[in-house]
DRENDO-1510 file (C-alpha; in Angstrom, 1 decimal, always signed):
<recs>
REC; n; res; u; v; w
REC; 1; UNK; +118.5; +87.7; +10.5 .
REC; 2; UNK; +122.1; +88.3; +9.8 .
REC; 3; UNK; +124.4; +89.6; +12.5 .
REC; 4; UNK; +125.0; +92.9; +11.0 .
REC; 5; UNK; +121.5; +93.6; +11.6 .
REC; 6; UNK; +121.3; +92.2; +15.0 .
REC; 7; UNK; +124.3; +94.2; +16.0 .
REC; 8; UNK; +121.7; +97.3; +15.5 .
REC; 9; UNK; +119.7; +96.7; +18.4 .
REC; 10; UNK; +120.5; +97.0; +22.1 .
REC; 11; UNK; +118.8; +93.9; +23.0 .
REC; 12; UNK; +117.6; +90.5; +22.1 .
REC; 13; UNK; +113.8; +91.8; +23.5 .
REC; 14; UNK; +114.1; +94.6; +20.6 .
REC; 15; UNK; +115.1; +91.8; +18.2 .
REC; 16; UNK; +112.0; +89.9; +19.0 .
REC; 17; UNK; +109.6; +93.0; +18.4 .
REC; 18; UNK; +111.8; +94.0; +15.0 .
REC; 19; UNK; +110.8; +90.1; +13.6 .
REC; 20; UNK; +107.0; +90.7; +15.1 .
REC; 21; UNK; +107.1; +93.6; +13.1 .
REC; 22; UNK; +108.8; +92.6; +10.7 .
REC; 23; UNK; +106.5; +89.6; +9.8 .
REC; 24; UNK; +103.3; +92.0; +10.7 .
REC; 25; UNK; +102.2; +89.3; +13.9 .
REC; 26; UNK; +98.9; +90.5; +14.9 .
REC; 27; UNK; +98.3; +89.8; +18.5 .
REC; 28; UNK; +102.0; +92.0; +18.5 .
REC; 29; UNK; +100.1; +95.2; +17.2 .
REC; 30; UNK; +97.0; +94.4; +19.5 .
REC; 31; UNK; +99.3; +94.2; +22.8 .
REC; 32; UNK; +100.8; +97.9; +21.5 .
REC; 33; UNK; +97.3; +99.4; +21.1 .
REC; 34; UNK; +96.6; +98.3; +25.2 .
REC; 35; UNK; +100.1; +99.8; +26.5 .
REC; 36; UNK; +101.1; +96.7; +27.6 .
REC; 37; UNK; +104.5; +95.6; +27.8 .
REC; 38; UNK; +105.5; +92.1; +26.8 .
REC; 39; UNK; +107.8; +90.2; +28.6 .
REC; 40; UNK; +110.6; +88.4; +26.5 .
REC; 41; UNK; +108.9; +84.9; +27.1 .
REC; 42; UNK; +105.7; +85.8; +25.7 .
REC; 43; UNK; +107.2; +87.7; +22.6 .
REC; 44; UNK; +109.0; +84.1; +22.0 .
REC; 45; UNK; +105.9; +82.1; +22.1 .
REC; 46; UNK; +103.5; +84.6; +20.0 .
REC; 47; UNK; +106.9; +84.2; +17.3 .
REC; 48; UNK; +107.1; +80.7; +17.7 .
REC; 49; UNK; +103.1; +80.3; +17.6 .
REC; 50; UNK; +103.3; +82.3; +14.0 .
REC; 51; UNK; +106.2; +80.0; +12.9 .
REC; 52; UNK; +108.8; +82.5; +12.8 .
REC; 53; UNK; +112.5; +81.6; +13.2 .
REC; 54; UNK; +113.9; +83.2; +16.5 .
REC; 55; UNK; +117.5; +85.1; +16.1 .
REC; 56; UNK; +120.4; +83.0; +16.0 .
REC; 57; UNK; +122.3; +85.6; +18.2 .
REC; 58; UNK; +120.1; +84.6; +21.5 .
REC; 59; UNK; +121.1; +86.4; +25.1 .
REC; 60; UNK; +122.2; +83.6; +27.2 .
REC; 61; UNK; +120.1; +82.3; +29.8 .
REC; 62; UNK; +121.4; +84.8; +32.3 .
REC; 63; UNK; +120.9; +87.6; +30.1 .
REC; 64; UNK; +117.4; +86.9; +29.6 .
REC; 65; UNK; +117.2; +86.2; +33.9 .
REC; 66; UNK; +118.7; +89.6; +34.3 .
REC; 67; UNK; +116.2; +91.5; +31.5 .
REC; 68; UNK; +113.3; +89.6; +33.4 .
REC; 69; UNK; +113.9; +90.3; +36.9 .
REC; 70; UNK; +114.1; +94.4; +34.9 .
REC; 71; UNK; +110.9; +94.0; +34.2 .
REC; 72; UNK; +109.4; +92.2; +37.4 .
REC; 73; UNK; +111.1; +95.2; +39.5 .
REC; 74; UNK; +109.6; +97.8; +37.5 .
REC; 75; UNK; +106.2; +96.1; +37.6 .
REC; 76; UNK; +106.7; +96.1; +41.5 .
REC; 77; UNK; +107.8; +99.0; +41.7 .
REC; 78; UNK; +104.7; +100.6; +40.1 .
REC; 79; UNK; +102.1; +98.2; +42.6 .
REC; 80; UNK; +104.3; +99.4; +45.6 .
REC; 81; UNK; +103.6; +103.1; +44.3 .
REC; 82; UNK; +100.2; +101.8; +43.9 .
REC; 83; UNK; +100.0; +100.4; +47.1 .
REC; 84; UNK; +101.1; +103.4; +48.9 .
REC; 85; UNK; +99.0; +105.8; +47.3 .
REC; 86; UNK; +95.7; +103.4; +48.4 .
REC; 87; UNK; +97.2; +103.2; +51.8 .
REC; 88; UNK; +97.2; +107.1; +51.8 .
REC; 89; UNK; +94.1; +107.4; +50.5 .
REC; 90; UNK; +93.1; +105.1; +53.4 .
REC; 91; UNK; +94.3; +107.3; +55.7 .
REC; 92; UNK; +93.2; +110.4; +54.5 .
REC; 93; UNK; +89.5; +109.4; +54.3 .
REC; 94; UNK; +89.5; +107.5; +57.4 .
REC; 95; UNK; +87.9; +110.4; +59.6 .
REC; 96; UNK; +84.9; +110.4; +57.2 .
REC; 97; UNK; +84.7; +106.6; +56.6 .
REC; 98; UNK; +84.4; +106.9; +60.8 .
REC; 99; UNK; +81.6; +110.0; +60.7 .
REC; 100; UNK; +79.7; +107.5; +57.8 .
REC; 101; UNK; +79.6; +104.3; +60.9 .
REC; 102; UNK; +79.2; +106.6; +63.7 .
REC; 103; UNK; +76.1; +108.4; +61.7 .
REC; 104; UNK; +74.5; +105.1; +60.4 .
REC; 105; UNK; +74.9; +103.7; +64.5 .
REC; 106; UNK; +73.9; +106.8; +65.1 .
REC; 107; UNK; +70.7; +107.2; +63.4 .
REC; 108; UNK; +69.7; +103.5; +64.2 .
REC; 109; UNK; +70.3; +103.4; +67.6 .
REC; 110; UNK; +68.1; +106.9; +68.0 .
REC; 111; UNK; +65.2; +105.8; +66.5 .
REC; 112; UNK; +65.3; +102.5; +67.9 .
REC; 113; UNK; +64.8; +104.6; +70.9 .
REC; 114; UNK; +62.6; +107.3; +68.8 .
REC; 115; UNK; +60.2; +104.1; +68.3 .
REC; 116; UNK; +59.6; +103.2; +71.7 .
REC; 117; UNK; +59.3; +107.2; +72.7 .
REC; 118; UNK; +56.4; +107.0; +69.8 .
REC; 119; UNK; +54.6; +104.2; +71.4 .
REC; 120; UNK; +54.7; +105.4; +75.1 .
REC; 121; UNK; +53.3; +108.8; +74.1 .
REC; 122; UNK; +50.6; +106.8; +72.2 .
REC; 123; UNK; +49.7; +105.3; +75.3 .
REC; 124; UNK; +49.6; +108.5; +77.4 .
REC; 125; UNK; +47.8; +110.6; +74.5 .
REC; 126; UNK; +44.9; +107.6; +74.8 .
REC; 127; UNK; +44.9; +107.6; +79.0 .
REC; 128; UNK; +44.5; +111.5; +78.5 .
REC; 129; UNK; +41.5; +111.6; +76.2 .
REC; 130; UNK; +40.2; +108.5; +78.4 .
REC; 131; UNK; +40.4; +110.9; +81.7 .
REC; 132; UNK; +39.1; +114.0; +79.8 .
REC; 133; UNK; +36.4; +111.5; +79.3 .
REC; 134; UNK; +35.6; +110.0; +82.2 .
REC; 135; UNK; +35.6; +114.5; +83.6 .
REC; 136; UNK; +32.8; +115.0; +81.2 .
REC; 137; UNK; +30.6; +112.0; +82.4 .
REC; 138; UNK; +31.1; +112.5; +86.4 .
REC; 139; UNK; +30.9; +115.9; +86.8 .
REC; 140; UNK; +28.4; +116.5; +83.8 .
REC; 141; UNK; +30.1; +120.4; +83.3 .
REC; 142; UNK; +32.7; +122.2; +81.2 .
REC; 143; UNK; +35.7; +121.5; +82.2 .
REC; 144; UNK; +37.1; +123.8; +83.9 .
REC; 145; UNK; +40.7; +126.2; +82.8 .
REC; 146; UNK; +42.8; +124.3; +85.3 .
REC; 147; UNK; +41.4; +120.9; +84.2 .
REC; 148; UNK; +42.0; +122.0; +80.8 .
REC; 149; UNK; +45.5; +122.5; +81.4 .
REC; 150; UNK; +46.2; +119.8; +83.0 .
REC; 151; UNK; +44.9; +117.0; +80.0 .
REC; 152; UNK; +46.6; +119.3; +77.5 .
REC; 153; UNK; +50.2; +119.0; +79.2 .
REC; 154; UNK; +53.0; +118.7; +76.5 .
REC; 155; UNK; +52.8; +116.0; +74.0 .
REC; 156; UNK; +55.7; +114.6; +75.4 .
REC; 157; UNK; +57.2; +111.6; +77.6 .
REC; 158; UNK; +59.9; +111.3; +80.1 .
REC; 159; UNK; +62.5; +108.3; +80.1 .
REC; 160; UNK; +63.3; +107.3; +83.1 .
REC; 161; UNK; +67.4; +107.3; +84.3 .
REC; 162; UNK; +68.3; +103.8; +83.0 .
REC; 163; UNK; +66.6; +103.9; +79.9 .
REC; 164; UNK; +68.3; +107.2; +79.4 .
REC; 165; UNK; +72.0; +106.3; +80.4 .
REC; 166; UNK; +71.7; +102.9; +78.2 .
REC; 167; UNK; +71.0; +104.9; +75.2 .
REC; 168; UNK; +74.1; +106.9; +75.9 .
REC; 169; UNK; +76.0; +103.6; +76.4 .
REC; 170; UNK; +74.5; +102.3; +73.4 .
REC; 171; UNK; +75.7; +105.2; +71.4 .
REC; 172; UNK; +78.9; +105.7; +72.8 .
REC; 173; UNK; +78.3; +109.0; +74.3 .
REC; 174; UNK; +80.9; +109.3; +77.3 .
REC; 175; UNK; +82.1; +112.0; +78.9 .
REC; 176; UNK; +85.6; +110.8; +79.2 .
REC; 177; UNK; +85.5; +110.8; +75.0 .
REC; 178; UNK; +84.5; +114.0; +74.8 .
REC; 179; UNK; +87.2; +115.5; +77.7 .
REC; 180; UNK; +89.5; +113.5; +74.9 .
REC; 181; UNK; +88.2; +115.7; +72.2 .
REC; 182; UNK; +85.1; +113.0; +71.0 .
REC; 183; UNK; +81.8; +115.2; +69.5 .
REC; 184; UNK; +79.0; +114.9; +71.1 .
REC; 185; UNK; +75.6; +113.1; +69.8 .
REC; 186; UNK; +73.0; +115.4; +68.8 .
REC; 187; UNK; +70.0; +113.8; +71.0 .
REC; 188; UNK; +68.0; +116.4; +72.6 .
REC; 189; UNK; +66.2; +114.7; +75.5 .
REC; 190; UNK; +62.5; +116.7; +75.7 .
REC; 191; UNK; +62.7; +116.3; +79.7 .
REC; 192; UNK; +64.7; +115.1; +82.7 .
REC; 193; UNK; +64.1; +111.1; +83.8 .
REC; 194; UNK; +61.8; +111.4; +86.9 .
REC; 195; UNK; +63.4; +109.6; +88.6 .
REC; 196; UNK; +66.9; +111.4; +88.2 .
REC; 197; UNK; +67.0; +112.2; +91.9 .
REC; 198; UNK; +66.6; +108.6; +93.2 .
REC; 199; UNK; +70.4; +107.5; +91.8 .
REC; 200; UNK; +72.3; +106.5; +94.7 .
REC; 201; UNK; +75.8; +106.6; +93.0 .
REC; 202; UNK; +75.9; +111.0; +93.1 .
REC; 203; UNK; +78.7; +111.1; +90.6 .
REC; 204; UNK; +76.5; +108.4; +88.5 .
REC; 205; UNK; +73.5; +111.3; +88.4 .
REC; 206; UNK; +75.8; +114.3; +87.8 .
REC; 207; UNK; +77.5; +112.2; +84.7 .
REC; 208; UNK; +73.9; +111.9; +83.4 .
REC; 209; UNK; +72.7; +115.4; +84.0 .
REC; 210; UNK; +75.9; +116.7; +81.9 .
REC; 211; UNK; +75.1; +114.4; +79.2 .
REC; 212; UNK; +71.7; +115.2; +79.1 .
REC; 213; UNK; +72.0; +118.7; +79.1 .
REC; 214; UNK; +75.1; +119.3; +77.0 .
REC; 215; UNK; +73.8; +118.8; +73.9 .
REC; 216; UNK; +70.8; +121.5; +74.2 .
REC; 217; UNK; +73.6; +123.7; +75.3 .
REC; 218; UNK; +75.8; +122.9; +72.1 .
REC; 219; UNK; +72.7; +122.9; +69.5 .
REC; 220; UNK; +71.8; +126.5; +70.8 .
REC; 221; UNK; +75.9; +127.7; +70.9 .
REC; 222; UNK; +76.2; +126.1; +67.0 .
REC; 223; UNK; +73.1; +127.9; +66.0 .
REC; 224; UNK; +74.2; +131.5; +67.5 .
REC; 225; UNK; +77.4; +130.9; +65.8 .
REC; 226; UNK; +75.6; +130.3; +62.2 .
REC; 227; UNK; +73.8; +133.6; +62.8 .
REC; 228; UNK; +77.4; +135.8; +63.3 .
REC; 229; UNK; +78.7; +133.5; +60.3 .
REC; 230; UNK; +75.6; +135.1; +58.6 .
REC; 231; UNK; +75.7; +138.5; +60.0 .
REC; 232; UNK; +79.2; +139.0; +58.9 .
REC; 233; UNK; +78.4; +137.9; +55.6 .
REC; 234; UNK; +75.3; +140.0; +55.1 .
REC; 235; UNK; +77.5; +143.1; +56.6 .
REC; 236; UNK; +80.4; +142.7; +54.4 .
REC; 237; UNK; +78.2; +143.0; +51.2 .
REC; 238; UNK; +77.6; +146.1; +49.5 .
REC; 239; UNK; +73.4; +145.5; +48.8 .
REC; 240; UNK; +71.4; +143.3; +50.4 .
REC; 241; UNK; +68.8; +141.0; +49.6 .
REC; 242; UNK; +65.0; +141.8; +49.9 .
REC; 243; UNK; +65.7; +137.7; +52.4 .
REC; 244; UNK; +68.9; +139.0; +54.1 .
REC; 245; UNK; +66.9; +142.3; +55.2 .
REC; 246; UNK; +64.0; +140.5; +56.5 .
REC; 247; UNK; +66.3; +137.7; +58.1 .
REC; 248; UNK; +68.4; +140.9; +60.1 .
REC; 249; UNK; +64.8; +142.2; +61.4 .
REC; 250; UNK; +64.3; +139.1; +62.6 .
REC; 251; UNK; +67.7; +139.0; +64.7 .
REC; 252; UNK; +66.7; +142.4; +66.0 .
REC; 253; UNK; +63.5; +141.6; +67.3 .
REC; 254; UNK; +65.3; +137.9; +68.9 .
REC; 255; UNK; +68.0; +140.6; +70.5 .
REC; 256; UNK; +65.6; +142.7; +71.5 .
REC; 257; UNK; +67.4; +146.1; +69.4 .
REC; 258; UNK; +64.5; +148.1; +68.5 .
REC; 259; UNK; +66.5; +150.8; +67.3 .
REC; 260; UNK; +68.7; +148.5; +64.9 .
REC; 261; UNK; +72.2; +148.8; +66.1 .
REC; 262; UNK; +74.1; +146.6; +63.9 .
REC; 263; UNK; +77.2; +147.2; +67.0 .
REC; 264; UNK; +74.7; +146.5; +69.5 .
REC; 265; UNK; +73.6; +143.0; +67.3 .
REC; 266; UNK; +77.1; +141.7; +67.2 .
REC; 267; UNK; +77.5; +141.9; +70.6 .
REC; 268; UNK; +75.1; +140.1; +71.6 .
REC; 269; UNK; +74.7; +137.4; +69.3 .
REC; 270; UNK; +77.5; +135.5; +70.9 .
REC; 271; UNK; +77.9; +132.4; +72.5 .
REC; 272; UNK; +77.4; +130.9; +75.9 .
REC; 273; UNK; +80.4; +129.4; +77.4 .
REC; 274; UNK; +79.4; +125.8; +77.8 .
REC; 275; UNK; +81.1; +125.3; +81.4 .
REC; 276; UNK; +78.9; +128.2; +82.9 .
REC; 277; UNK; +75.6; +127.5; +81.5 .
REC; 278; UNK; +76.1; +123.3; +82.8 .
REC; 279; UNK; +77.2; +124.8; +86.5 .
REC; 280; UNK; +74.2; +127.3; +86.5 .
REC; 281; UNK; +71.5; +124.5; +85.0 .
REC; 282; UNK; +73.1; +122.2; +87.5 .
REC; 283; UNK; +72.5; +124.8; +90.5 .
REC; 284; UNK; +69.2; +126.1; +89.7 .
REC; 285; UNK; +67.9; +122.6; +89.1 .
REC; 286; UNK; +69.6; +120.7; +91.7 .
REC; 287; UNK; +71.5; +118.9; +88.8 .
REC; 288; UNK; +67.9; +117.7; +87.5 .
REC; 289; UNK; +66.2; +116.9; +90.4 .
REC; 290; UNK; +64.2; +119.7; +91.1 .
REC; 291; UNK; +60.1; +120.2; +91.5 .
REC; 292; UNK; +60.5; +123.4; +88.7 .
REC; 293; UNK; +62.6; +121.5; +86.5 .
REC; 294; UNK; +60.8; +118.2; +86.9 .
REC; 295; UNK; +57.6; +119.4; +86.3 .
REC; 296; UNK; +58.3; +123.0; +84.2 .
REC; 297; UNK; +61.1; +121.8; +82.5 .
REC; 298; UNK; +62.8; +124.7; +84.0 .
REC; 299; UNK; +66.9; +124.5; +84.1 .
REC; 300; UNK; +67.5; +127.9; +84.6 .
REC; 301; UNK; +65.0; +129.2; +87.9 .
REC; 302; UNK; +64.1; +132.1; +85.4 .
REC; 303; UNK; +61.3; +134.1; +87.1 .
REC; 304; UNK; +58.2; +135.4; +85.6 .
REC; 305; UNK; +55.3; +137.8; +86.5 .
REC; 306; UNK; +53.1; +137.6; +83.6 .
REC; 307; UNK; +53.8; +134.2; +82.0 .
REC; 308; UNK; +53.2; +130.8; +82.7 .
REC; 309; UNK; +55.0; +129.6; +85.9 .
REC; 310; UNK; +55.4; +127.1; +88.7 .
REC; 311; UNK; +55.1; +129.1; +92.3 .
REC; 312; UNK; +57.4; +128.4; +94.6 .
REC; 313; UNK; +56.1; +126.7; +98.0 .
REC; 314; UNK; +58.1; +129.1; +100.7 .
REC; 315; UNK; +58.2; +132.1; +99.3 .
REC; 316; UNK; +57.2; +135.4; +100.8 .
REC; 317; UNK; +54.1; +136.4; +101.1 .
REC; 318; UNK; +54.9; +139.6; +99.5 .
REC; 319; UNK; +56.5; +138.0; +96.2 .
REC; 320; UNK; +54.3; +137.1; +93.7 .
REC; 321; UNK; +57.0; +135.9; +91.2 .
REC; 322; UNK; +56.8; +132.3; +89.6 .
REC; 323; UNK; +59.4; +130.1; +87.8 .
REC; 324; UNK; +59.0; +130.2; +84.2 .
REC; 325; UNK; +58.1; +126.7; +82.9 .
REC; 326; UNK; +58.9; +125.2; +79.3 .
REC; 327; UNK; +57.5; +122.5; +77.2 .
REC; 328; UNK; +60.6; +121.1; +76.3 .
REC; 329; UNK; +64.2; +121.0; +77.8 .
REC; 330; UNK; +65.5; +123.3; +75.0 .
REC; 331; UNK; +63.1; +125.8; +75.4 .
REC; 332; UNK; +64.4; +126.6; +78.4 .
REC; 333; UNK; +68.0; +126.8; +77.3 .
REC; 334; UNK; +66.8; +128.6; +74.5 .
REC; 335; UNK; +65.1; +131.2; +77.1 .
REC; 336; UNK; +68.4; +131.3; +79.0 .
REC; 337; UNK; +70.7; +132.4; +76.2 .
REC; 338; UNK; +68.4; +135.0; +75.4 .
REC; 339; UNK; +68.1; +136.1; +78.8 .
REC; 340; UNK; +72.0; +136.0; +79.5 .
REC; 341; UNK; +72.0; +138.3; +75.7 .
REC; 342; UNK; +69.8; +140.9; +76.0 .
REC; 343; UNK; +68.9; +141.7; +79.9 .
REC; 344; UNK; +70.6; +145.2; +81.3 .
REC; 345; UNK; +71.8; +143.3; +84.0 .
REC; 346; UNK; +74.1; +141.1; +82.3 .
REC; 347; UNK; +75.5; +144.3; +80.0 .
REC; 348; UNK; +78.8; +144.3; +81.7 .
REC; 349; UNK; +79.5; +140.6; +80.9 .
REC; 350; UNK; +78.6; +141.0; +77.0 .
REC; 351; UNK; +81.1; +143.7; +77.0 .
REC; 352; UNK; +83.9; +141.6; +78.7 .
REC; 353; UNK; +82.9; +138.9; +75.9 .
REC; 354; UNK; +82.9; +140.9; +73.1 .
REC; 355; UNK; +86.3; +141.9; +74.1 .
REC; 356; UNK; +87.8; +138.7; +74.2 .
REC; 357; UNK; +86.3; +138.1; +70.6 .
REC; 358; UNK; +88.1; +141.5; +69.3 .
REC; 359; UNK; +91.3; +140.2; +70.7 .
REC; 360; UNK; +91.1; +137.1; +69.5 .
REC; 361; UNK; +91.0; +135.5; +73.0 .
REC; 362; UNK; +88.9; +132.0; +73.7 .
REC; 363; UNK; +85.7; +132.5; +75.6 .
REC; 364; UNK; +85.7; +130.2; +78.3 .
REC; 365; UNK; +83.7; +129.9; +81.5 .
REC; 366; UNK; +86.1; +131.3; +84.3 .
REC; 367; UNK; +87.0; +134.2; +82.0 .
REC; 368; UNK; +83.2; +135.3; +82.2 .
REC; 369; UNK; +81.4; +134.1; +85.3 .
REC; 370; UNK; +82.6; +137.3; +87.3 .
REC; 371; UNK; +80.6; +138.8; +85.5 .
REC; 372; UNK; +77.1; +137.3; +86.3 .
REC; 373; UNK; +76.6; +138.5; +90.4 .
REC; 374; UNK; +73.5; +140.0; +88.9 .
REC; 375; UNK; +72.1; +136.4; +88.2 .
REC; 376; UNK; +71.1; +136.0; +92.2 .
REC; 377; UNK; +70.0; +138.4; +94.7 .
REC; 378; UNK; +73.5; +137.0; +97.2 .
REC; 379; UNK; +75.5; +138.4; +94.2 .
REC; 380; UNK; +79.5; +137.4; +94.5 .
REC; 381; UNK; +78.3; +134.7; +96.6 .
REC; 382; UNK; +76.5; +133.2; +93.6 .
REC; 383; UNK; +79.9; +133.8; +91.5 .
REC; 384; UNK; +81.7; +131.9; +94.2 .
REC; 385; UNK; +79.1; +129.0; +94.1 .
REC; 386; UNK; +78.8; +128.8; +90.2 .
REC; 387; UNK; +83.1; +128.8; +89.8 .
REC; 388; UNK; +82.8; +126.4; +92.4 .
REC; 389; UNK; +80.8; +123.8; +90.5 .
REC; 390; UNK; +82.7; +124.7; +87.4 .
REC; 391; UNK; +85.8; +123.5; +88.9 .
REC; 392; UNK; +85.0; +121.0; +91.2 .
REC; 393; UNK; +83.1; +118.9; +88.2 .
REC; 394; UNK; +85.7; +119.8; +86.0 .
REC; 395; UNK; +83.3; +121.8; +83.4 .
REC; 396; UNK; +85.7; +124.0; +81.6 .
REC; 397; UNK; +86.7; +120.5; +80.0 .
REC; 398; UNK; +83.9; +121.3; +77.7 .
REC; 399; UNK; +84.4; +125.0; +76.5 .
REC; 400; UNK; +86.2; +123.5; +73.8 .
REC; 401; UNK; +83.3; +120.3; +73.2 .
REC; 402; UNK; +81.1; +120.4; +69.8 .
REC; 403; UNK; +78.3; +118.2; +68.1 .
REC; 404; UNK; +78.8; +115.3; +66.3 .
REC; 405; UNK; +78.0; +117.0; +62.3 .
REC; 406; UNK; +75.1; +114.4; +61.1 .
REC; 407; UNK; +72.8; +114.3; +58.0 .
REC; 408; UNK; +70.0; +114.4; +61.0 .
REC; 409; UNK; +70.6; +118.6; +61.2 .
REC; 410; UNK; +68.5; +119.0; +64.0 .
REC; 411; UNK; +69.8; +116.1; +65.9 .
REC; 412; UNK; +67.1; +113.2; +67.6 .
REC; 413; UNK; +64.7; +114.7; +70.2 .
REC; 414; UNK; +63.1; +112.0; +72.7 .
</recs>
């Protein structure tokens, strides 16, 4: 190549490509068909390798350093960008990388638990038709209402306190995580541990009450606040489906609105500040160690006239009231949200709610337990002794607490 024409190029590198293409070296027109860039070492050897003369006009040594350490820069360059972009991308999905471990512990760990729930109530299921049995043959009669009842008692089984609290440990359900902002594991417990009351430590069996009873609060609050979600949506359409009309009777008849007042709906399809309905579960109950709610499942001391009941042991001869019992522990915070939404009594506290909801003000506990002095017949005495539990226990900590989304949507219930 003479030096007139190497005088055209800018570099020795584009000398070395003019010669590959000038000589038509294959692997050369490969390389450019991949977009990748040859560095001037390997454009030498493929020239060499197809016995073509290099250029007399060669870069010195340092020239060819200096085009090298070019190209290495730019080729780091792009991996640091590379780099950076992963370690982003690291970041960013971290959160759900951490919901994917905490679900898969999550759902292992529960029916782990789930299995040995299974087998117990096997067991009890087999004792009861052994002692429904054993009825027939000594007494050689029906059996009687009360008998009846009692062998056909809910299909389900109580863990007892240190079962209970290890499967919180195992889970990493604390209470100090979620007072740091931690969601809370969807296991719905189906009753209290019977032996609840017989924990020395007093803090120890508050701490497990809360936990227990936190989540059937939370389910019941996440599933109000799919309705408004819904409600809104149906209400801010033009024409409604022949599902969305039957789905709003539906809410009416929950809310008790027999004359359909969409205004009357929205307020009371509203949530139920978490602090108020723990310190209220946790006095009618005795924080889960009470005769109505060991045996009726009953959180709430809800009376009833008419339905199924526990009757208290002191109580006036005149009364004739009983505590309304529940087959499961949700049931009964289920019945209490209901209660709290549609009685007269609690009118004034809907109201106060609703307002905070217009203004765009949090709903917490201490903003609406003024409001509940109907809830006991000693009125702003009970107010006292419900803020009272609120603050002392620290409860409003958990206005702000919510479930732990899972692929499991209705949680684990043991």
């Amino acid at each position: 190549m003479s030096k007139k024409i190497e005088k055209l190029f800018k570099s020795y590198r584009d000398q070395l490509l003019h010669l590959a293409k000038l000589y038509g070296v294959v692997e050369i027109k490969s390389y450019a068909r991949s977009s990748k860039r040859l560095t001037i070492s390997q454009l030498e050897l493929l020239l060499i390798k197809n016995r073509i003369k290099l250029p007399e006009n060669r870069s010195s040594d340092k020239a060819i350093a200096k085009q090298e350490l070019k190209e290495n820069a730019i080729r780091n360059v792009y991996l640091t960008i590379a780099f950076i972009v992963f370690i982003g991308f690291f970041i960013t999905m971290r959160p759900y990388i951490k919901n994917i471990v905490n679900e898969v512990k999550f759902t292992y760990v529960a029916e782990e638990y789930k299995t040995v729930t299974k087998d117990k109530l096997k067991k009890k299921t087999e004792i009861k038709k052994d002692k429904k049995t054993e009825i027939k043959k000594d007494k050689k009669t029906e059996i009687t209402k009360e008998q009846e009842f009692t062998l056909q008692q809910d299909n389900t089984v109580s863990l007892n306190a240190e079962t209970t609290s290890n499967l919180f440990d195992d889970l990493g359900y604390d209470l100090k995580g979620v007072r740091a902002g931690q969601k809370v594991k969807p296991i719905y417990l189906t009753k209290l541990p019977r032996d609840l009351k017989y924990l020395g430590d007093t803090k120890k069996k508050r701490e497990l009450f809360i936990k227990i009873v936190l989540p059937l609060i939370l389910s019941e609050n996440e599933k109000i606040q799919g309705d408004r979600k819904k409600l809104f949506k149906i209400l801010g359409k033009n024409f409604n489906t022949v599902g969305e009309r039957v789905w709003l009777k539906r809410r009416f008849k929950e809310y008790k609105i027999e004359d359909q007042d969409l205004a009357k709906l929205k307020m009371r399809m509203d949530i139920i500040p978490v602090s108020i309905a723990l310190a209220q579960a946790a006095n009618e109950s005795g924080w889960g160690t009470s005769r109505f709610a060991l045996e009726g499942n009953a959180l709430f001391g809800q009376w009833t006239w008419s339905k199924k009941g526990i009757s208290p042991k002191n109580k006036d001869p005149d009364q004739s009231h009983k505590i309304l019992q529940f087959q499961i522990l949700k049931a009964s915070v289920r019945a209490y949200k209901n209660n709290l939404n549609t009685h007269n009594a609690y009118q004034e506290f809907r109201e106060v709610r609703a307002k905070l909801r217009q203004s765009g003000t949090k709903i917490t506990g201490l903003a609406l337990i003024p409001y509940l002095k109907n809830y006991a017949a000693i009125g702003e005495k009970y107010v006292a002794i419900i803020k009272n539990i609120m603050v002392n226990n620290s409860l409003t900590d958990f206005d702000k607490a919510n479930l732990l989304p899972t692929k499991t949507t209705q949680g684990v219930a043991l």
